[in-house]
C-alpha positions, 0 to 999 in steps of 0.5 A, a space after each residue: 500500500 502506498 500514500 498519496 504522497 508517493 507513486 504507488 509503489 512502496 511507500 517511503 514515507 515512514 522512513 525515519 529521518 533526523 531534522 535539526 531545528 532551532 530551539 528559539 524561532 523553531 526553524 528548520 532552516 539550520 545549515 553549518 557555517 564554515 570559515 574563520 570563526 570556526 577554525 577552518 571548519 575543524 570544530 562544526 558551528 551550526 547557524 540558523 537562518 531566519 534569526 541567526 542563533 550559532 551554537 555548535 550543535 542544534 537539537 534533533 527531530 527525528 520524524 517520518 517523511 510523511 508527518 514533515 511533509 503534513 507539517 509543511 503543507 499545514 504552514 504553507 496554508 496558514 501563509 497563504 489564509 493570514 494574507 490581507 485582501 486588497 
């Protein structure tokens, strides 16, 4: 049995996957900083990107494909409803 998230086949989406986010906005928008201040990327440094908080490791979410796509599609709704109508 598959979902309607994929083909039909063999559904992929209860695959657990690990997403780190940010502890202060919650943002999955996490991504590892490499340069200077980090010793050449010797010691890794992670950054978010929506409020800029650096710590050296950031918390992990371990979910399913499936329950972070429901997620996505939920925020992408609630964007869409909270725009003012000219």
């Amino acid at each position: 049995m598959g979902c309607d998230l994929c083909d039909g086949k063999a559904c992929k989406c209860e695959k657990q996957i690990k997403v780190s986010f940010c502890p202060k906005c919650k943002s999955r928008d996490v991504k590892y900083v490499f340069g200077l201040g980090n010793l050449f990327g010797i010691i890794p440094k992670m950054k978010c990107g929506k409020c800029g908080l650096e710590m050296n490791s950031f918390p992990l979410l371990v979910t399913s494909k499936k329950l972070l796509a429901a997620s996505d599609k939920g925020k992408a709704k609630k964007k869409k409803s909270g725009r003012a109508k000219k």
